[in-house]
PQR file with spaces between the fields and no chain letter, atoms N, CA, C, O and H, PARSE charges and radii, in Angstrom:
ATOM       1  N    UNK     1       6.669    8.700   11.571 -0.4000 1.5000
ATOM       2  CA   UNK     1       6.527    9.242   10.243 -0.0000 2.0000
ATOM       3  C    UNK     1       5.109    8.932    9.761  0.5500 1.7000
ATOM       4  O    UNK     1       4.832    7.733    9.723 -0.5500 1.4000
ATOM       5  N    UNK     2       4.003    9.940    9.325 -0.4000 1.5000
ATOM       6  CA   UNK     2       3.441    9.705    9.043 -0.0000 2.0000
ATOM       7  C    UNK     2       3.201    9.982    7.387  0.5500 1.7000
ATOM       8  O    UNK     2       3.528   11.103    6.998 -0.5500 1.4000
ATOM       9  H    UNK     2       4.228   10.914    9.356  0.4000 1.0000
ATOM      10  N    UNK     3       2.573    8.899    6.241 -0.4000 1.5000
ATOM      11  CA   UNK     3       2.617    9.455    4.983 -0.0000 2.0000
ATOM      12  C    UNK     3       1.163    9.405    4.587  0.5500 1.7000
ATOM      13  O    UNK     3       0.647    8.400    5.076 -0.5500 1.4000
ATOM      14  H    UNK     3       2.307    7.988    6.557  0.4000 1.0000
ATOM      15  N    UNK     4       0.539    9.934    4.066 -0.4000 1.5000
ATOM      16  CA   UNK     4      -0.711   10.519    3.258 -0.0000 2.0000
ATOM      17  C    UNK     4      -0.777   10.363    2.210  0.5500 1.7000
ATOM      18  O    UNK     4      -0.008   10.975    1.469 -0.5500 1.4000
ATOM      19  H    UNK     4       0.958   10.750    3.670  0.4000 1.0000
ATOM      20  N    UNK     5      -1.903    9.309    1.604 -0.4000 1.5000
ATOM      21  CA   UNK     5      -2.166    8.516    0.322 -0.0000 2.0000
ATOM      22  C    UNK     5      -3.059    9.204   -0.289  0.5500 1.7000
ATOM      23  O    UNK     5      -3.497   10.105    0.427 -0.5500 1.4000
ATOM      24  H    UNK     5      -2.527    8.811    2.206  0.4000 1.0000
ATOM      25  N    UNK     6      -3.715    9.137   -1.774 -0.4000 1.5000
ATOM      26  CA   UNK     6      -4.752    9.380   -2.326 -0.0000 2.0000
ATOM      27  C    UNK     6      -5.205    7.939   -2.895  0.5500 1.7000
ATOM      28  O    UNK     6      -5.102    7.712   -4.100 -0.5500 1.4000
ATOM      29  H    UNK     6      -3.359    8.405   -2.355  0.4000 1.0000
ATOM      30  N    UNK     7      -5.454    7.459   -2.451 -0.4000 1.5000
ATOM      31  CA   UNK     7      -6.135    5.867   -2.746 -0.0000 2.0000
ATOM      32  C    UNK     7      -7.590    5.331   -2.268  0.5500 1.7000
ATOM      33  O    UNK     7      -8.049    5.991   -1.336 -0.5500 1.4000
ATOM      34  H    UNK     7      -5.538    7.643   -1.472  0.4000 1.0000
ATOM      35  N    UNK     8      -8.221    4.506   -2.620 -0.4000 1.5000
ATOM      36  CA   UNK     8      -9.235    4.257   -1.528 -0.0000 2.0000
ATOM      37  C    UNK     8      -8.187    3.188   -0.636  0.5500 1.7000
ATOM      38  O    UNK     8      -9.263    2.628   -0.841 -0.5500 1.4000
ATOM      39  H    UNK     8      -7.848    3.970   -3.378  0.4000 1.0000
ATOM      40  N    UNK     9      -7.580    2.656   -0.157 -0.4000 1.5000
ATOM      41  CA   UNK     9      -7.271    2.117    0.905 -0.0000 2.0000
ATOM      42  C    UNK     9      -5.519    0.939    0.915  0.5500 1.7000
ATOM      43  O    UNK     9      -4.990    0.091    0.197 -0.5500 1.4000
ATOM      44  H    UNK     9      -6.705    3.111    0.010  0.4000 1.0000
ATOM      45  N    UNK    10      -5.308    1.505    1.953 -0.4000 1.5000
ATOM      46  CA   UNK    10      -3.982    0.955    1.776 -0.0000 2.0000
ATOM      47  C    UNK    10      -3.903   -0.785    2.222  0.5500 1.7000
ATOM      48  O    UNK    10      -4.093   -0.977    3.423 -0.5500 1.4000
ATOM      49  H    UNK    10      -5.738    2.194    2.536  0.4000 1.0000
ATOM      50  N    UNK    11      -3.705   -1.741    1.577 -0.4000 1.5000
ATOM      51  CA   UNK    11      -3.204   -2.597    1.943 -0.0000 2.0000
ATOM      52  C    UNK    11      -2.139   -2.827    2.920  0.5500 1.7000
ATOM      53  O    UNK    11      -1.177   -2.058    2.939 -0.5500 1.4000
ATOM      54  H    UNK    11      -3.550   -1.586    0.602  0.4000 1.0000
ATOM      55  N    UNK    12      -2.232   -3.986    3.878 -0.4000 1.5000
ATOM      56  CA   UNK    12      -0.753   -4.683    4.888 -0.0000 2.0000
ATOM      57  C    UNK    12       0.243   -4.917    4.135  0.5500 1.7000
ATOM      58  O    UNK    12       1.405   -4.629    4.422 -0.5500 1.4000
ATOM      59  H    UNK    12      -3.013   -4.611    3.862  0.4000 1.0000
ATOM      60  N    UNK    13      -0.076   -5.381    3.255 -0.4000 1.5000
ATOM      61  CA   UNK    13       1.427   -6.199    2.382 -0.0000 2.0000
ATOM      62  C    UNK    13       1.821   -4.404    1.610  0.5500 1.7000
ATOM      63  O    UNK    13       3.011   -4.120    1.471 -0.5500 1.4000
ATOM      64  H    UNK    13      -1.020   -5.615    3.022  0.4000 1.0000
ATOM      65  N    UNK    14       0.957   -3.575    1.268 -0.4000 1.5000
ATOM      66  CA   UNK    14       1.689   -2.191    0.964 -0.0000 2.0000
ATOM      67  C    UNK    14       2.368   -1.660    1.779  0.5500 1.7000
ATOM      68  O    UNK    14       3.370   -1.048    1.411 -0.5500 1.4000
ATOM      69  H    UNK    14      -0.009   -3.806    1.381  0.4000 1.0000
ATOM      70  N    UNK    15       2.051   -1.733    3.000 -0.4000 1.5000
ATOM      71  CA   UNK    15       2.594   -1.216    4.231 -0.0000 2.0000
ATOM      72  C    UNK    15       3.683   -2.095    4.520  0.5500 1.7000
ATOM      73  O    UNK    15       4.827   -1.713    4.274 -0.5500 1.4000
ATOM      74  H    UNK    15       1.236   -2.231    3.298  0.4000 1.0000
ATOM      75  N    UNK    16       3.482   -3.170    4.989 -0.4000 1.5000
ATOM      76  CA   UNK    16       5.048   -3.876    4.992 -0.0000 2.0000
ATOM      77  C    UNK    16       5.920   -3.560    4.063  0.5500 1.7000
ATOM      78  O    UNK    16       7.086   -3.458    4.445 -0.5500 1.4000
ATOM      79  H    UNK    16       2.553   -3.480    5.189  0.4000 1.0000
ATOM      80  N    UNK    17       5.645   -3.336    2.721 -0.4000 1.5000
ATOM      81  CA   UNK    17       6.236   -3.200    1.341 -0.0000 2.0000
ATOM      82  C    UNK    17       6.845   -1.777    1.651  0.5500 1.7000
ATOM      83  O    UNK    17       7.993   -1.636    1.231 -0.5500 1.4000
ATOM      84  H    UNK    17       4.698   -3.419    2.411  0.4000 1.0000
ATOM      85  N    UNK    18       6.300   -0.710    2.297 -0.4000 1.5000
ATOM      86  CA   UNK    18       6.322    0.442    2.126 -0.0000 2.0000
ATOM      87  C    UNK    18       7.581    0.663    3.588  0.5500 1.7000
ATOM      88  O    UNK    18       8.281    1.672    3.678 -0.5500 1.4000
ATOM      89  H    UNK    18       5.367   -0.825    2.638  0.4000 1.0000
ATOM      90  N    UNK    19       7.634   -0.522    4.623 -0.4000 1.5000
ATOM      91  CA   UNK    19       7.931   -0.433    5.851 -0.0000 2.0000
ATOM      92  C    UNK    19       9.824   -0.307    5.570  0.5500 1.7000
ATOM      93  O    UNK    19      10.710    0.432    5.999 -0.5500 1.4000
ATOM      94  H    UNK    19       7.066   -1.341    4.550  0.4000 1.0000
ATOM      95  N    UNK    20       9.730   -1.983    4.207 -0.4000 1.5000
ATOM      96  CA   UNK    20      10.979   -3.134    3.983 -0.0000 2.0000
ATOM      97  C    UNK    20      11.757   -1.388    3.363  0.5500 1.7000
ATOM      98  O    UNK    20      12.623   -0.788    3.999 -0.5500 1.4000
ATOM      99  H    UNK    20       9.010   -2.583    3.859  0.4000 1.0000
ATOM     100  N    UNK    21      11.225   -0.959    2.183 -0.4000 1.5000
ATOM     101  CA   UNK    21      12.098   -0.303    1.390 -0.0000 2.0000
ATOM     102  C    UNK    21      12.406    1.252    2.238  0.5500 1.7000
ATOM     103  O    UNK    21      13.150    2.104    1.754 -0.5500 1.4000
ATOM     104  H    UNK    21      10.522   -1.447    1.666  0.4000 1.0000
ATOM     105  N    UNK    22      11.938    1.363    3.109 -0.4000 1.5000
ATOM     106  CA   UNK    22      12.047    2.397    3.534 -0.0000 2.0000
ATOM     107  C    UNK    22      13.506    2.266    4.888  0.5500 1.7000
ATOM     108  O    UNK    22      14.387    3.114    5.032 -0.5500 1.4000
ATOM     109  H    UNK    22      11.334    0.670    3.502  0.4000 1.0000
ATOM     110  N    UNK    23      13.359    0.986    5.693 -0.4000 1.5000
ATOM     111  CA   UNK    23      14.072    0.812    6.832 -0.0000 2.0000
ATOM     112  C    UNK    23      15.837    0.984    6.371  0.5500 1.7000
ATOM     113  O    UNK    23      16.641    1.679    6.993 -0.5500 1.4000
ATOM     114  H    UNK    23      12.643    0.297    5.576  0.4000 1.0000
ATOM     115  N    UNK    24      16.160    0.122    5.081 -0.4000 1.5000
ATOM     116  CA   UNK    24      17.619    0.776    5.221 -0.0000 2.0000
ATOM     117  C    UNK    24      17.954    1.908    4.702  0.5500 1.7000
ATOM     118  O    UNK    24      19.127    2.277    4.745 -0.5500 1.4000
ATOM     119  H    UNK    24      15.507   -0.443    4.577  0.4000 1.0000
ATOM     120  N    UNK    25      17.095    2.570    4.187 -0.4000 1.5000
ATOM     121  CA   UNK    25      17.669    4.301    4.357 -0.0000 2.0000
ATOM     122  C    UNK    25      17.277    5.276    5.283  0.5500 1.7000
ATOM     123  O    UNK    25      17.768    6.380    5.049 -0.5500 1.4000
ATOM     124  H    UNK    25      16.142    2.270    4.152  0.4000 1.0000
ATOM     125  N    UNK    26      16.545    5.211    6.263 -0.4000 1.5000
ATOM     126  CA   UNK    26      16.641    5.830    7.355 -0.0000 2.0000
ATOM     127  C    UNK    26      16.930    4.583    8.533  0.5500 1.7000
ATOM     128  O    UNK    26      16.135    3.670    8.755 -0.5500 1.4000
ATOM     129  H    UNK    26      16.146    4.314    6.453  0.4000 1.0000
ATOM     130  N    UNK    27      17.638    4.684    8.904 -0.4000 1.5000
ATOM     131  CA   UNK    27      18.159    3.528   10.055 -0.0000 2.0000
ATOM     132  C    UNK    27      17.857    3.851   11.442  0.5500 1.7000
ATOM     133  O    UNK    27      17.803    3.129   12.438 -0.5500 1.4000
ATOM     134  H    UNK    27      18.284    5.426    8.724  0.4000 1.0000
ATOM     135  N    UNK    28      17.659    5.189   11.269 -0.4000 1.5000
ATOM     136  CA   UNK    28      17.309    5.918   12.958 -0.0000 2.0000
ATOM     137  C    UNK    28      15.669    5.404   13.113  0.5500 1.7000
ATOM     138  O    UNK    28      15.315    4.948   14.200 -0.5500 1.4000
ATOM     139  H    UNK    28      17.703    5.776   10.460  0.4000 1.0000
ATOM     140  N    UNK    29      14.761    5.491   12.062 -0.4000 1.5000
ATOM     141  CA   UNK    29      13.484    5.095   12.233 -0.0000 2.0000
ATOM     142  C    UNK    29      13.223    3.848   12.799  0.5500 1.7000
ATOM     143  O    UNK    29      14.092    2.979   12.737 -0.5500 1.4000
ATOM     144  H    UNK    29      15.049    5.862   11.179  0.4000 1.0000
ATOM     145  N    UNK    30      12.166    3.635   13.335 -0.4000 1.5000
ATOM     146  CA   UNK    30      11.620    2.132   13.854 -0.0000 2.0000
ATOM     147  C    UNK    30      10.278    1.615   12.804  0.5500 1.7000
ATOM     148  O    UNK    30       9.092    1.920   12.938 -0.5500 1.4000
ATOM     149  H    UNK    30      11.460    4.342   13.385  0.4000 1.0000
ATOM     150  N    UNK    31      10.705    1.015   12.072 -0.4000 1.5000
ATOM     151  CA   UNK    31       9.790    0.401   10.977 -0.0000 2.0000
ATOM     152  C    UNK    31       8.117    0.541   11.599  0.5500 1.7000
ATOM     153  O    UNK    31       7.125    0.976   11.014 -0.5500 1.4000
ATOM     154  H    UNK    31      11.668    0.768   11.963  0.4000 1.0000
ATOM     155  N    UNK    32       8.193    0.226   12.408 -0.4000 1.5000
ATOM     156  CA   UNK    32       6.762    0.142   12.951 -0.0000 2.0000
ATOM     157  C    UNK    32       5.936    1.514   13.193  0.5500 1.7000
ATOM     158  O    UNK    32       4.745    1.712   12.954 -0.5500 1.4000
ATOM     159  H    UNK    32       8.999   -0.127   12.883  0.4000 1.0000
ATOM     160  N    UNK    33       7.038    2.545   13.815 -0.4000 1.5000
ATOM     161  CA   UNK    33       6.397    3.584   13.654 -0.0000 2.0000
ATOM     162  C    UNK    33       6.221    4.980   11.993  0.5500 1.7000
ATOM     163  O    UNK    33       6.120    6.196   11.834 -0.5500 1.4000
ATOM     164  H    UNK    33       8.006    2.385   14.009  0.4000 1.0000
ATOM     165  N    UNK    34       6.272    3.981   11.330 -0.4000 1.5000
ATOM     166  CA   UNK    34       5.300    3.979    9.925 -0.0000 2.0000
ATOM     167  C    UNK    34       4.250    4.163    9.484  0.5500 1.7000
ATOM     168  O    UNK    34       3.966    3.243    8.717 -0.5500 1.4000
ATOM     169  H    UNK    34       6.354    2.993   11.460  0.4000 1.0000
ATOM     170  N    UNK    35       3.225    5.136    9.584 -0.4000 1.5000
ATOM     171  CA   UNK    35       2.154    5.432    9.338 -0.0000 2.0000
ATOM     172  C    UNK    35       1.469    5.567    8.052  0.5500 1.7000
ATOM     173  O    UNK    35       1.616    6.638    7.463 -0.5500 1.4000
ATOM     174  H    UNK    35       3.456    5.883   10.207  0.4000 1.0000
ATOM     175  N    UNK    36       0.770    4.686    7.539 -0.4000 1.5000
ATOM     176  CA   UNK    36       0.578    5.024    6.109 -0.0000 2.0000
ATOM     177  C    UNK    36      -1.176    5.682    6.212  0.5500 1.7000
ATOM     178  O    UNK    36      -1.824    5.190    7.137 -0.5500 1.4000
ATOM     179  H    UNK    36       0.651    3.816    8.017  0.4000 1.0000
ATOM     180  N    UNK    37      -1.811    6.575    5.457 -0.4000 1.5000
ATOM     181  CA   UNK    37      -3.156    6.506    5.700 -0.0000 2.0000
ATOM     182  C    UNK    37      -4.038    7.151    4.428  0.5500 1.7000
ATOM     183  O    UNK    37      -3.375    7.489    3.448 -0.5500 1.4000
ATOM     184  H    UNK    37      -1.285    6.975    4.706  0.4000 1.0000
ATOM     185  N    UNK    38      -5.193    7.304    4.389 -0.4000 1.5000
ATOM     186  CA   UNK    38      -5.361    7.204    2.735 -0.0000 2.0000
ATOM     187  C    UNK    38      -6.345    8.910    2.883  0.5500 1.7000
ATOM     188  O    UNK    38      -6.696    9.117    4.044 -0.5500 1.4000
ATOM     189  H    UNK    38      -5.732    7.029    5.186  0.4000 1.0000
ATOM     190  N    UNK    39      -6.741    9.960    1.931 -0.4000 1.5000
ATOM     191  CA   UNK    39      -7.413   10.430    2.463 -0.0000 2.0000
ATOM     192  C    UNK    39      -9.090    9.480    1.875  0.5500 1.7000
ATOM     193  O    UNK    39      -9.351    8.367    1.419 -0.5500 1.4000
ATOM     194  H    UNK    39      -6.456    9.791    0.987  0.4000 1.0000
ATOM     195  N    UNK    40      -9.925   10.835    2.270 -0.4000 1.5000
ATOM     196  CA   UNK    40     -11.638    9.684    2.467 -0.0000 2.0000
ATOM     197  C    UNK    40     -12.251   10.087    0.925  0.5500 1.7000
ATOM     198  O    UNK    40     -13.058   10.942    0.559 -0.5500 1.4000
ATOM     199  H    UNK    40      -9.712   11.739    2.640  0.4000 1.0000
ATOM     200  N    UNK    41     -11.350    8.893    0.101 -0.4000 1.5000
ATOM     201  CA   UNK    41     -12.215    9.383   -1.106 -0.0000 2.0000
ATOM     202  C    UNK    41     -13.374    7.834   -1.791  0.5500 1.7000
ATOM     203  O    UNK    41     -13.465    6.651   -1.466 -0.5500 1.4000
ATOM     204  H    UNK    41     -10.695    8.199    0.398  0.4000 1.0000
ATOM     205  N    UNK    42     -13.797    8.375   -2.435 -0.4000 1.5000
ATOM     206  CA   UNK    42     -14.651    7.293   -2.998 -0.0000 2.0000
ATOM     207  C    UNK    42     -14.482    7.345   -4.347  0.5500 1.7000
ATOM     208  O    UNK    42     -15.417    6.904   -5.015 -0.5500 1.4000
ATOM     209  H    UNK    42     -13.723    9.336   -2.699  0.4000 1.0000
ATOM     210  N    UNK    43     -13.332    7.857   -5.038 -0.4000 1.5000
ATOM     211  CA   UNK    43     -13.434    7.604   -6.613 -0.0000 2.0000
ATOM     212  C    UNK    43     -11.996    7.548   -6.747  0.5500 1.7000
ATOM     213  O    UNK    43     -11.820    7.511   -7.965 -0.5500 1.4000
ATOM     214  H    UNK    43     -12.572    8.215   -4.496  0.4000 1.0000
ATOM     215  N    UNK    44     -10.732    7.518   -6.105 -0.4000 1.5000
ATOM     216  CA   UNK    44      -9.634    6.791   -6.226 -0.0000 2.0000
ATOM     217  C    UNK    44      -9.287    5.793   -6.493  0.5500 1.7000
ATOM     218  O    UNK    44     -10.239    5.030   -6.327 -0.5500 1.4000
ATOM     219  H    UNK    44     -10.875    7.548   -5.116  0.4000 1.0000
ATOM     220  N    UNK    45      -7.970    4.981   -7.024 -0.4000 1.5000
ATOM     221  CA   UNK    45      -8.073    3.819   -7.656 -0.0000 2.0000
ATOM     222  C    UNK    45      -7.214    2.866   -6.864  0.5500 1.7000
ATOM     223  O    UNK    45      -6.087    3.233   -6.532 -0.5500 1.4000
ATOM     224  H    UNK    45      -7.197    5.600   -7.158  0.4000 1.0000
ATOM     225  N    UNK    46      -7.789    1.324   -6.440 -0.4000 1.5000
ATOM     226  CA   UNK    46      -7.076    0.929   -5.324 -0.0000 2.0000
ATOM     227  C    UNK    46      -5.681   -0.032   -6.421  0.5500 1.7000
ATOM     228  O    UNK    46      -5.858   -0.702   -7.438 -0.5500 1.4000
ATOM     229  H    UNK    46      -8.705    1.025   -6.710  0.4000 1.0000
ATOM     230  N    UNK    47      -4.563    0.236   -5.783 -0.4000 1.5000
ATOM     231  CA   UNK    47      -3.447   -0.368   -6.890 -0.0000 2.0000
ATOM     232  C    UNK    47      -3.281   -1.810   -6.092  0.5500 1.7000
ATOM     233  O    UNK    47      -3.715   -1.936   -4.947 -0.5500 1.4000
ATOM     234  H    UNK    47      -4.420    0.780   -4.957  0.4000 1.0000
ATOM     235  N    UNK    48      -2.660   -2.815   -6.748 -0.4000 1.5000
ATOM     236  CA   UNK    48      -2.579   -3.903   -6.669 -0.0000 2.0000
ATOM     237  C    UNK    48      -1.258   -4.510   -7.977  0.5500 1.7000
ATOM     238  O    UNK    48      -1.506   -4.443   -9.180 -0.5500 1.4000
ATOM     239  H    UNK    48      -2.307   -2.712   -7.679  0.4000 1.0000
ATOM     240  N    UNK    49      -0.061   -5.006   -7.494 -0.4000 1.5000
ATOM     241  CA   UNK    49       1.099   -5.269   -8.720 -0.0000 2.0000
ATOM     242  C    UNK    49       0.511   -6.146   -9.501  0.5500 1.7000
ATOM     243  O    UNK    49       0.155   -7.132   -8.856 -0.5500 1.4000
ATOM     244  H    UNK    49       0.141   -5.061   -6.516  0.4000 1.0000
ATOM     245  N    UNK    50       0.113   -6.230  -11.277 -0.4000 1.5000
ATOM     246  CA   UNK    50      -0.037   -6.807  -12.073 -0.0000 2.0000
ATOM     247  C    UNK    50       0.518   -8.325  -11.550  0.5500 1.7000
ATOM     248  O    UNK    50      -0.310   -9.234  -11.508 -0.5500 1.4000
ATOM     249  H    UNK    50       0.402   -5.429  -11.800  0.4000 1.0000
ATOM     250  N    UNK    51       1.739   -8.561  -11.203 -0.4000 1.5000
ATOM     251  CA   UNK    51       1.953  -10.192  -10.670 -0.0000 2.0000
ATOM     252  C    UNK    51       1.627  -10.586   -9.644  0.5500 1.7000
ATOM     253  O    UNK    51       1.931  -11.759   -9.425 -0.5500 1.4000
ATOM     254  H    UNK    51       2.413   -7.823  -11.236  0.4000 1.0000
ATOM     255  N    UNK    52       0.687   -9.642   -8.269 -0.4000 1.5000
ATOM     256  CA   UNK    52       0.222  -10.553   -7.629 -0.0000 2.0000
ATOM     257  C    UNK    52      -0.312  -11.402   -7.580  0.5500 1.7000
ATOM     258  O    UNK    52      -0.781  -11.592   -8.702 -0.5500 1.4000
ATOM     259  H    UNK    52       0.440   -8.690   -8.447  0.4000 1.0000
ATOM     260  N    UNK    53      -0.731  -12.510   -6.617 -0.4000 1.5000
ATOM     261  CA   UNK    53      -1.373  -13.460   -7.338 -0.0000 2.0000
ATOM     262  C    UNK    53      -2.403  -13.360   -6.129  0.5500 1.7000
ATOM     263  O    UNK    53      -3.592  -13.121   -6.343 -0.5500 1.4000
ATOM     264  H    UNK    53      -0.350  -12.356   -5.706  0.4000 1.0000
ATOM     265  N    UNK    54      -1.748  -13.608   -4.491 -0.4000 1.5000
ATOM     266  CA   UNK    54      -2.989  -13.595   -3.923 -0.0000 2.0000
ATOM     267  C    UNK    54      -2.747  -13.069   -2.964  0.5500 1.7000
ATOM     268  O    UNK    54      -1.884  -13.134   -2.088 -0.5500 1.4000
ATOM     269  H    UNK    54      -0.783  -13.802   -4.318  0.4000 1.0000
ATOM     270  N    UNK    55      -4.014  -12.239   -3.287 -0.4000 1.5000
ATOM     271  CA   UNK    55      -4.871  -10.874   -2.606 -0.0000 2.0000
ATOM     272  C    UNK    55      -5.498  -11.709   -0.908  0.5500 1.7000
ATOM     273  O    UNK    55      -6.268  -12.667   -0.829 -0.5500 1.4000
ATOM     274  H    UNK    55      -4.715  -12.186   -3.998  0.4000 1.0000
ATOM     275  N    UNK    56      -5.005  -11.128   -0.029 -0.4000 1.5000
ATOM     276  CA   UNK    56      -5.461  -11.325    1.194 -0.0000 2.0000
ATOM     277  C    UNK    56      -7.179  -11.124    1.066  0.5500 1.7000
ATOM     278  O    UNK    56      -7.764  -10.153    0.587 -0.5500 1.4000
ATOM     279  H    UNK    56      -4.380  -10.351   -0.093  0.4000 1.0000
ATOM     280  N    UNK    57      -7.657  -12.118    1.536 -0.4000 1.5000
ATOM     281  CA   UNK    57      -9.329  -11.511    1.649 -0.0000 2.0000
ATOM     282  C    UNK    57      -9.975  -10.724    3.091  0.5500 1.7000
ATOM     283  O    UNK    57     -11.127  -10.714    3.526 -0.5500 1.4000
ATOM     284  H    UNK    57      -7.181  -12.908    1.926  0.4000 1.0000
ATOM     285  N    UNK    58      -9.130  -10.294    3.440 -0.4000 1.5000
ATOM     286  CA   UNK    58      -9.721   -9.819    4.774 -0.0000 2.0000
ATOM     287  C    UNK    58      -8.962   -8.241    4.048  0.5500 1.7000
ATOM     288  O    UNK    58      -9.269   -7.331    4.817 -0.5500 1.4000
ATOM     289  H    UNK    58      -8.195  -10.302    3.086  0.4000 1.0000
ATOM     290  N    UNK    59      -8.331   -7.830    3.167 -0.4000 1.5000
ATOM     291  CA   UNK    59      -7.917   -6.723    2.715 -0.0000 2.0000
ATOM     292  C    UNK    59      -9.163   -6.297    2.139  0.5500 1.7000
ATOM     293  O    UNK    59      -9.757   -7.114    1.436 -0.5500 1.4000
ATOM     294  H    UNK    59      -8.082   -8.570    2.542  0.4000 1.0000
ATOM     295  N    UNK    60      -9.695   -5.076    2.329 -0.4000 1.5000
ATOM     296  CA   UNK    60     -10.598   -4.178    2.481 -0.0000 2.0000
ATOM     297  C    UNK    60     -10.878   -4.176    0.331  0.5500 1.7000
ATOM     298  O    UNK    60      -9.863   -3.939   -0.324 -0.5500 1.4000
ATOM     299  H    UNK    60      -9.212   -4.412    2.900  0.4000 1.0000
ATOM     300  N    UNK    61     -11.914   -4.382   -0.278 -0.4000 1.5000
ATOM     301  CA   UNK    61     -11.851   -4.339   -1.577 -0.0000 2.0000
ATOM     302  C    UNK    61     -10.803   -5.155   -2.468  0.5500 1.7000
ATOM     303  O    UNK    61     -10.331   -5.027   -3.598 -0.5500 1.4000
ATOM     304  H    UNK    61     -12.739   -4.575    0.254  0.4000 1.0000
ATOM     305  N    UNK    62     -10.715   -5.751   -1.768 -0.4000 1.5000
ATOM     306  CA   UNK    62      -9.420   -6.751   -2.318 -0.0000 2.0000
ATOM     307  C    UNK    62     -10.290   -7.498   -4.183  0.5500 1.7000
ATOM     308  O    UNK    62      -9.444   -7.664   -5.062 -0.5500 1.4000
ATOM     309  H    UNK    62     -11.099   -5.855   -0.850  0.4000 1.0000
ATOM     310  N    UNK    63     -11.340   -7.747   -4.469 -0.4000 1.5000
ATOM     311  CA   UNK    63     -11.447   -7.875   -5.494 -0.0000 2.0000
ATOM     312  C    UNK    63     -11.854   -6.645   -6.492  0.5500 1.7000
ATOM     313  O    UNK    63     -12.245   -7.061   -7.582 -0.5500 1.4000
ATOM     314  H    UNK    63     -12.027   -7.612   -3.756  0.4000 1.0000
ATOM     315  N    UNK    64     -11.849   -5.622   -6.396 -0.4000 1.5000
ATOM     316  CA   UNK    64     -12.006   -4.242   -6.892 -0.0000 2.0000
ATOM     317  C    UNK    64     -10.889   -3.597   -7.221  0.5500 1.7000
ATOM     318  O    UNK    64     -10.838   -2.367   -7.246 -0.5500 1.4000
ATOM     319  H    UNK    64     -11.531   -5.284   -5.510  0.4000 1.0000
ATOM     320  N    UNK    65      -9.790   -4.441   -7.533 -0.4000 1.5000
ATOM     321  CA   UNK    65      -8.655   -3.257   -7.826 -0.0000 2.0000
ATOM     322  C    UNK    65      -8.414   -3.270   -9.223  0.5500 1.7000
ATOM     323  O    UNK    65      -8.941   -3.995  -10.067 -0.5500 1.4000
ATOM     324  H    UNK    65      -9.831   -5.440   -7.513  0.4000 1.0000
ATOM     325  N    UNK    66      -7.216   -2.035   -9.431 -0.4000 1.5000
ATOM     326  CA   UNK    66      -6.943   -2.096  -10.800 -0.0000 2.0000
ATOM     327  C    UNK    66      -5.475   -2.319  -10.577  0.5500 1.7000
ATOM     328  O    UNK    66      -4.790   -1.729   -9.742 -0.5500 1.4000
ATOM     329  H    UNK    66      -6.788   -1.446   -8.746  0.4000 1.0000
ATOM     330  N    UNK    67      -5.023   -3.349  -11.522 -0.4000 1.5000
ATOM     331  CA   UNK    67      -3.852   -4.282  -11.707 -0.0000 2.0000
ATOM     332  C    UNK    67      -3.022   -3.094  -12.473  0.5500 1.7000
ATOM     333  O    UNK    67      -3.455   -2.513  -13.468 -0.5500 1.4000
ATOM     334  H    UNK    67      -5.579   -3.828  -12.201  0.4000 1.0000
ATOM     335  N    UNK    68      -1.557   -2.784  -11.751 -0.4000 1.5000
ATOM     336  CA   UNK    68      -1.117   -1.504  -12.236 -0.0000 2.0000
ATOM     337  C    UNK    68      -0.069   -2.694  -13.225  0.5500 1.7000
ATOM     338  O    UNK    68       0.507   -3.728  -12.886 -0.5500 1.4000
ATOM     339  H    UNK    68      -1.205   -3.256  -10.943  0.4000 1.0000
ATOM     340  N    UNK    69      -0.164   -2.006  -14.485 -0.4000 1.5000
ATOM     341  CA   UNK    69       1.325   -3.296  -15.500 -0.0000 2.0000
ATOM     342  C    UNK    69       2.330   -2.988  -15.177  0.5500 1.7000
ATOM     343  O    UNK    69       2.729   -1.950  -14.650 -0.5500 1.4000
ATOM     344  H    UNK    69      -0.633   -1.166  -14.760  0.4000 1.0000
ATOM     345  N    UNK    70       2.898   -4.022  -15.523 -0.4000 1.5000
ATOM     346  CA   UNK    70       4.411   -4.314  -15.144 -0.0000 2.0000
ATOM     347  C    UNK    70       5.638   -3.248  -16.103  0.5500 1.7000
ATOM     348  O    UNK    70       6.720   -2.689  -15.926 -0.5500 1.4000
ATOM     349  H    UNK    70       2.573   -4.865  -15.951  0.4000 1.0000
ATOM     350  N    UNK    71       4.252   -3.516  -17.535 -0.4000 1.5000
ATOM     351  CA   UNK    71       5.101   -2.118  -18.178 -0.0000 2.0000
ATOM     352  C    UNK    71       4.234   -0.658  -18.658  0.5500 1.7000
ATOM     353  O    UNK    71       3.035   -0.625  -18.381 -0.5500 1.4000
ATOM     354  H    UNK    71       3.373   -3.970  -17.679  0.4000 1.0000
ATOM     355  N    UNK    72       4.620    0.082  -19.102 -0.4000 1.5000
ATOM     356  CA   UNK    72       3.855    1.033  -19.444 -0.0000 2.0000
ATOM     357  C    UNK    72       2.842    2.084  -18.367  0.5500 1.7000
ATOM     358  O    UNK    72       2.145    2.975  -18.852 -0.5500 1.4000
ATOM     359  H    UNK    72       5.594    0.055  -19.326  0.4000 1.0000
């Protein structure tokens, strides 16, 4: 399965995130073959959950994001 983002860049922990909620409703899939990929933009906004706390530093722009709220 492959899915197609408009972001500048997808995070691991999105992808795992994206892997967890996806595996028990298709059960025939193999989590791994999960493709997430972004297209090539340079003015997209990279998301990050308002309660994370810590941002992997080897994640690509990891201090450049915008903190999506918890409400609103």
């Amino acid at each position: 399965m492959i899915v197609s983002t408009d972001v500048v860049c997808i995070r691991r922990v999105d992808l795992e995130r994206v892997r967890t909620l996806i595996k028990p409703r298709l059960s025939d899939l193999d989590p791994a073959k999960i493709i997430v990929n972004t297209t090539h933009t340079h003015t997209a906004p990279v998301l990050v959950d308002a309660r994370e706390q810590n941002l992997d530093p080897y994640d690509l722009m990891a201090t450049f994001v915008y903190r999506v709220p918890e409400k609103g």
